[in-house]
C-alpha positions as CSV (number, residue, x, y, z in Angstrom):
1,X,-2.2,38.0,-149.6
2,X,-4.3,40.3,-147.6
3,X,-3.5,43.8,-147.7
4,X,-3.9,46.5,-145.0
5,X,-6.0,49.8,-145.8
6,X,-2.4,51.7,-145.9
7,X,-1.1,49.3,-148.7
8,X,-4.3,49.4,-150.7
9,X,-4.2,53.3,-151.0
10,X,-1.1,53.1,-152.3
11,X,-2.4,51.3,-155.4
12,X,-5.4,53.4,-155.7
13,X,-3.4,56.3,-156.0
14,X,-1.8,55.0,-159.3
15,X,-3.9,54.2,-162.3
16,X,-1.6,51.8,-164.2
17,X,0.2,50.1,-160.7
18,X,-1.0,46.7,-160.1
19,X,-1.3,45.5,-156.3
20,X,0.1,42.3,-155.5
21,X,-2.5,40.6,-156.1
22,X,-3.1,41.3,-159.5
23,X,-5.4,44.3,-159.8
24,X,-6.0,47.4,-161.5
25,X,-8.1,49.3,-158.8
26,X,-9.0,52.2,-160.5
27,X,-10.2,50.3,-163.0
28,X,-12.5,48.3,-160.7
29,X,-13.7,51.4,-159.2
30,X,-14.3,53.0,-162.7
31,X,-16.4,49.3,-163.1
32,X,-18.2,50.3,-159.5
33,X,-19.4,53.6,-161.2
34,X,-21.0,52.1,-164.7
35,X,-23.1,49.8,-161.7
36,X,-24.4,53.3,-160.4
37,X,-25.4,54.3,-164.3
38,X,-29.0,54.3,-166.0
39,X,-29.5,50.9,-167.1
40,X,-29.0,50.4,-171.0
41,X,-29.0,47.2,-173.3
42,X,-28.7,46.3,-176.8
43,X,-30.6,43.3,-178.9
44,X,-30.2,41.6,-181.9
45,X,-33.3,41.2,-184.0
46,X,-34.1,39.6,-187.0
47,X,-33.2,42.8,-189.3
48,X,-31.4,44.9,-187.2
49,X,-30.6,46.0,-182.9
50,X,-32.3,47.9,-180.6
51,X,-30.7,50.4,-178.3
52,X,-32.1,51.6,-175.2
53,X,-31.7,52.9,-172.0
54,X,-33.6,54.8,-168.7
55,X,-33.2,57.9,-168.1
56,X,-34.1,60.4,-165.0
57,X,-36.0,63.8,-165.9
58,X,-35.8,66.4,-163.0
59,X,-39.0,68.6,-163.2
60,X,-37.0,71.6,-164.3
61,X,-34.5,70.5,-166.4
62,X,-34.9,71.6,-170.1
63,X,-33.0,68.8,-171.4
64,X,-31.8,65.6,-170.5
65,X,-28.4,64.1,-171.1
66,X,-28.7,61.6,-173.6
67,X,-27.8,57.9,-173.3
68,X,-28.5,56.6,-176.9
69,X,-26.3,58.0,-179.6
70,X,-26.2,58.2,-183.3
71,X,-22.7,57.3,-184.3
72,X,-23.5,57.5,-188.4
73,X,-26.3,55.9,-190.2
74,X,-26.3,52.9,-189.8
75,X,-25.0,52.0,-186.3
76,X,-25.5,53.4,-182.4
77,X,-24.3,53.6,-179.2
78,X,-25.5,53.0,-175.7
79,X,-24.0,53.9,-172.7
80,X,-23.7,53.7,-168.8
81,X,-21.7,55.1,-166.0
82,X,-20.1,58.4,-166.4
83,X,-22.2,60.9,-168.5
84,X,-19.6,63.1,-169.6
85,X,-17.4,60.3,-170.5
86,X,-19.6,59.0,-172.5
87,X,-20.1,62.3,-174.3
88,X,-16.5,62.6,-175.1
89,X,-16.1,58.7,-176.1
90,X,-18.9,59.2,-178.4
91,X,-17.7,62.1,-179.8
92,X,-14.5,60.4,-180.7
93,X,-16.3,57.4,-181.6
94,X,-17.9,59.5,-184.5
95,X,-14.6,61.2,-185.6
96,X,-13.1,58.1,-186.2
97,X,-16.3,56.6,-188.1
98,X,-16.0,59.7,-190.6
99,X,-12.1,58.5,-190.9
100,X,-13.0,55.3,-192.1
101,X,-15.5,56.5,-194.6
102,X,-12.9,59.2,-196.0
103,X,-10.0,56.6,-195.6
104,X,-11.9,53.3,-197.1
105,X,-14.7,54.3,-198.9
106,X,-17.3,52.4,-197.1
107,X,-19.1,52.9,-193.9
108,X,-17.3,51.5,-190.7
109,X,-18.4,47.9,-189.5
110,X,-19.6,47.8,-186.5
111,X,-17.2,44.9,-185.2
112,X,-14.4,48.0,-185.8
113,X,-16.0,50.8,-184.1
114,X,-16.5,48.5,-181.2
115,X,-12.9,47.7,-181.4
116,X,-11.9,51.5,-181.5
117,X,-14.0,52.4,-178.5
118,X,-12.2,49.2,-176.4
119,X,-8.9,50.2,-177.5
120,X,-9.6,54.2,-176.7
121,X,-10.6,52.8,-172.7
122,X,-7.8,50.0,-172.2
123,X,-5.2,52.8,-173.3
124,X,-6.2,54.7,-170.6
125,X,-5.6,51.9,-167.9
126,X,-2.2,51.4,-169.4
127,X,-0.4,55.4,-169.1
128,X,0.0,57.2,-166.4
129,X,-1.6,60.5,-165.6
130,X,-5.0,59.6,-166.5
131,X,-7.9,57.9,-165.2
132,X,-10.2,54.7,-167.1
133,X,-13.3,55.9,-168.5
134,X,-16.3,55.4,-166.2
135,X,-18.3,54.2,-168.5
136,X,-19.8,50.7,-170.6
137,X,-21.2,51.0,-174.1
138,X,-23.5,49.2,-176.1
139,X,-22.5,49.0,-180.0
140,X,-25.3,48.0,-182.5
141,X,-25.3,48.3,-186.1
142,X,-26.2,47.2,-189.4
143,X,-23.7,46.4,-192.2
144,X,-23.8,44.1,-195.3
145,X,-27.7,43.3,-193.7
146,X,-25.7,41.8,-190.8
147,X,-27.1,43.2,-187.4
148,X,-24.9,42.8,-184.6
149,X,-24.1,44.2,-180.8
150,X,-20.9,44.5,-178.9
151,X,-20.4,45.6,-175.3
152,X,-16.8,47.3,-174.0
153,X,-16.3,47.8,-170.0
154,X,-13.7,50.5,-168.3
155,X,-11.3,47.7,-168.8
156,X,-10.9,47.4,-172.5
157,X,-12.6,43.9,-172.6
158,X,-14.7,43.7,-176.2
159,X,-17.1,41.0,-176.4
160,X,-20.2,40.6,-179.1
161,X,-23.4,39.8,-177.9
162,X,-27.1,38.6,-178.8
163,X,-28.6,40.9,-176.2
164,X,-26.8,42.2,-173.4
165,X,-27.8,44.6,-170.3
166,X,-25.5,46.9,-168.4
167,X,-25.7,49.4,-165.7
168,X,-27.5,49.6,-162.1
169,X,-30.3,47.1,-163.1
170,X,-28.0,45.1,-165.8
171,X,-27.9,42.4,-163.9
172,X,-31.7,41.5,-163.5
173,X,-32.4,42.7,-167.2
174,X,-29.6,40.9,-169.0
175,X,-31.4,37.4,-166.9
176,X,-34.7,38.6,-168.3
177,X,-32.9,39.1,-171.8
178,X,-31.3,35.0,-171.6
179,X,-34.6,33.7,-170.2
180,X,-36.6,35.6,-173.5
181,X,-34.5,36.2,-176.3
182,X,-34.6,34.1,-179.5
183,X,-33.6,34.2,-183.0
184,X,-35.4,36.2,-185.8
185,X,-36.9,38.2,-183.5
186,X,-39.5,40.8,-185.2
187,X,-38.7,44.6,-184.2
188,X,-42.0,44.9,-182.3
189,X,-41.1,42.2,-180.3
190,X,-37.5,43.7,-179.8
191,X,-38.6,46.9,-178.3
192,X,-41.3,44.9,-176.3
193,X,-38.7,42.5,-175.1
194,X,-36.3,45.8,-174.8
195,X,-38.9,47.7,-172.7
196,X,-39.7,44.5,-170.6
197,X,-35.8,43.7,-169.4
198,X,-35.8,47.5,-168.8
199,X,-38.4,47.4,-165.9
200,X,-36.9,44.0,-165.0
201,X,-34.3,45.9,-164.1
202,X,-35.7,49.5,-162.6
203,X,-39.2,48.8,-161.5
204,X,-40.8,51.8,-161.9
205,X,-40.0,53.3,-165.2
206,X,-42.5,54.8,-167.4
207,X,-42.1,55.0,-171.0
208,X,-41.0,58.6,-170.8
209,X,-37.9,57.3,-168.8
210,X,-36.8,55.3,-171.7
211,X,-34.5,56.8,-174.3
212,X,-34.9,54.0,-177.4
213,X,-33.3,53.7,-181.2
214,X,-33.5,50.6,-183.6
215,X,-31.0,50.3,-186.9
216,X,-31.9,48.2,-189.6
217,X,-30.7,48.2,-193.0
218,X,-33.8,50.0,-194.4
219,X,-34.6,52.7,-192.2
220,X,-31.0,53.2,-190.9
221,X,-31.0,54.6,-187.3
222,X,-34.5,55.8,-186.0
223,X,-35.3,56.8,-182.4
224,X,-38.4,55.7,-180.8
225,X,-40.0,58.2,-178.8
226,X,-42.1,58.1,-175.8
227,X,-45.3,58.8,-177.6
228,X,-44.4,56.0,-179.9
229,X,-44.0,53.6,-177.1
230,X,-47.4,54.1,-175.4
231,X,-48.8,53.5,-178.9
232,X,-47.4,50.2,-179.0
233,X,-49.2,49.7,-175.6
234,X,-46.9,47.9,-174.0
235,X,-47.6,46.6,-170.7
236,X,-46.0,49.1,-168.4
């Protein structure tokens, strides 16, 4: 059924209406903004993920908002859309890791911190007087020497991934990411395979526009800085 302009703003203007035919749209538009967002992917290698994103740096700013987060030890986040949402998702993302450590005894899994963070953004599509999130995340962490990743959209949709790409260039990395990814993957040729969907997607980022962690069961969660990338001389 085709709607007029009139009879679609009156489902944008409630966040939990559905229009006749079937949709959500502040959830789609909350989807339009993680498109807008810094490109960010996760990948599974051999002993652990890789986490990374691009980033803008104005001349003057001091610092830059980050896009890579430490959520405990052994697992990270990456995200897209929406900075401050992603701040405050994170923040309760690592509140709620702490929980499980106090409450079980063991670090969180990564399959249930993904779960939390895609139950805390479909909550918000279902209750009135709030918006969705505007934001994606990336989950990867290490547990039990099992590496995995796990991408959650505005939406609440959870899905585990080998590699996956999000964000303004998502689509053209995450093709890059099918066309080269491949099982037992060495971390070097994670980050290189990382740094490569990255400019797939944005073609002219430098290495100081990428904001990079890996999280294996030995060195838990590490970032890799710029200087580190342009002594891995990738080809940039």
């Amino acid at each position: 059924m085709q709607m007029t302009n009139q009879q679609q703003q009156q489902y944008d203007r409630g966040a939990t209406i559905f229009s006749p035919d079937g949709r959500l749209f502040q959830v789609e538009y909350a989807k339009e903004a993680v498109k807008k967002g810094a490109t960010a992917l996760g990948i599974v290698y051999e002993d652990g993920v890789v986490l990374a994103a691009t980033r803008n740096i104005p001349k003057l700013q001091v610092r830059n908002p980050e896009k890579v987060f430490k959520i405990d030890k052994h697992i990270g986040v990456a995200t897209s859309g929406l900075v401050a949402d992603g701040r405050t998702l994170v923040e309760e993302a690592r509140n709620e890791a702490q929980k499980h450590v106090m409450t079980y005894d063991e670090d969180i899994p990564t399959p249930v911190l993904a779960k939390f963070i895609a139950d805390r953004c479909q909550q918000f599509t279902q209750y009135g007087g709030v918006r969705p999130y505007g934001l994606s995340t990336i989950s990867g962490g290490v547990k039990d020497g099992v590496a995995k990743v796990y991408h959650t959209d505005p939406s609440g949709t959870l899905s585990e991934w080998q590699a996956i790409a999000i964000g303004k260039g998502g689509d053209d990395a995450r093709d890059h990411l099918e066309e080269n990814w491949e099982e037992d993957l060495s971390e070097e040729e994670a980050i290189e395979l990382a740094v490569a969907a990255l400019r797939e997607g944005e073609d002219d980022i430098e290495t100081k526009n990428i904001e990079m962690s890996t999280v294996d069961e030995d060195d838990k969660f590490q970032r890799v800085t710029p200087e580190e990338l342009e002594d891995k001389d990738l080809d940039l």
